[in-house]
N, C-alpha and C positions, 0 to 999 in steps of 0.2 A: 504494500500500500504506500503511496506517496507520504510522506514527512510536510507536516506546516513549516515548513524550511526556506527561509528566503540566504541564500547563499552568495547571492553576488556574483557569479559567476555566468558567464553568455550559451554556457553547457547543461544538460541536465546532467545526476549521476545518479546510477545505480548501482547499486554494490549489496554484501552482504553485510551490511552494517548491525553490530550491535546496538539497541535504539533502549530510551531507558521504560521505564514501566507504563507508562503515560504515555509512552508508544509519541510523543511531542518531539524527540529531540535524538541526534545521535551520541552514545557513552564517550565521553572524551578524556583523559586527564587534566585535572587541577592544577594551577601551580601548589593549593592547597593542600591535596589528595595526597597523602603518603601513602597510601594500601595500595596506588598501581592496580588495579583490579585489573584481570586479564580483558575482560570484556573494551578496556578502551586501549588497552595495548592495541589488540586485535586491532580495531579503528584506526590506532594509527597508524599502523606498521602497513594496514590496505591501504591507505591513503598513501605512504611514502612506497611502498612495492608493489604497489600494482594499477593506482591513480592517476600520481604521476607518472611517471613511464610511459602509461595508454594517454596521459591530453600532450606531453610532450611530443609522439608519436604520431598524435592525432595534428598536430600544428607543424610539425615536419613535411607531413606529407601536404596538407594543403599549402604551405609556401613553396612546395617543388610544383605545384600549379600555377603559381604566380608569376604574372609578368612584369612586376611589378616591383623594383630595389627598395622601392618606397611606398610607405602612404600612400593610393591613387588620391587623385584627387577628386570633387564633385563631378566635375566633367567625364572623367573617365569612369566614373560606377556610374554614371547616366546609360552606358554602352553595358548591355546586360552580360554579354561573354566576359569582357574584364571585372565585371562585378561579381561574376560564381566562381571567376579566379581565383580573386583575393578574399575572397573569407577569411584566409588566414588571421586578416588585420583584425576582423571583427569577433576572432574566437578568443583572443587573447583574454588574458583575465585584466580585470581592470580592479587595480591596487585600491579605488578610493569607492567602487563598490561590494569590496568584498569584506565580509565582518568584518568589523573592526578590532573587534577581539584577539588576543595576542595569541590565547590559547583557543581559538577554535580550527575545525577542522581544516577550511579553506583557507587560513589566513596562513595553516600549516602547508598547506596543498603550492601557494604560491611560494610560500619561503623553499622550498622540496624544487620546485622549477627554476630555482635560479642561478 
C-alpha cells in the first residue's frame, strides 16, 4: 500500500521497506535511538545498497540519451524529441525539496548519491 509520504523526490519508490505500526511512516534510525533496531538498519542499508545504485543507474542511463552538455533551454524542451531526451535534468533530486530532515531516509538517499 502507498505511504502518506511526501519525499521530495521527482521518482516514486518502492521497496521492501520496514514501515512502523501506524503503517504512517518508514523505520528509520534516530540520532537518539541507541537500540539500532534491525528493522531500520534494514531501511537503511536498502536505501544505500540497492536505492541508490538503481536512481544512480536510473540517471546514467537517461543522460547517455541526452543531447544535451547542458541544461536545455525553454526553447529547446518546446521541441518534444529533445524534451524525452533530457529527463535526465528533471529526474535529479532536488536538495531544497527533499526532507529537510538530516536523519530521514531521502535526505540519506541524496547524501549516498554524491
Amino acid at each position: 500500500l502507498p505511504l502518506p509520504i511526501e519525499t521530495g523526490l521527482p521518482v516514486h519508490v518502492h521497496g521492501y521497506f520496514a514501515i512502523t505500526d501506524n503503517r504512517r511512516s518508514i523505520k528509520w534510525p534516530r540520532p537518539d535511538d541507541s537500540s539500532k533496531a534491525s528493522e531500520s538498519q534494514w531501511n537503511r542499508h536498502l536505501v544505500r545498497l540497492c536505492l541508490c545504485p538503481a536512481y544512480v543507474a536510473m540517471l546514467t542511463r537517461l543522460a547517455s540519451k541526452c543531447q544535451f552538455r547542458q541544461p536545455p533551454t525553454h526553447s529547446q524542451l518546446v521541441d518534444s524529441d529533445a524534451s524525452r531526451a533530457c529527463r535526465a535534468y528533471y529526474a535529479w533530486p532536488d536538495v531544497d525539496k527533499v526532507q529537510a530532515s538530516m536523519d530521514s531516509p531521502w535526505n540519506f538517499l541524496v547524501q549516498c548519491m554524491v
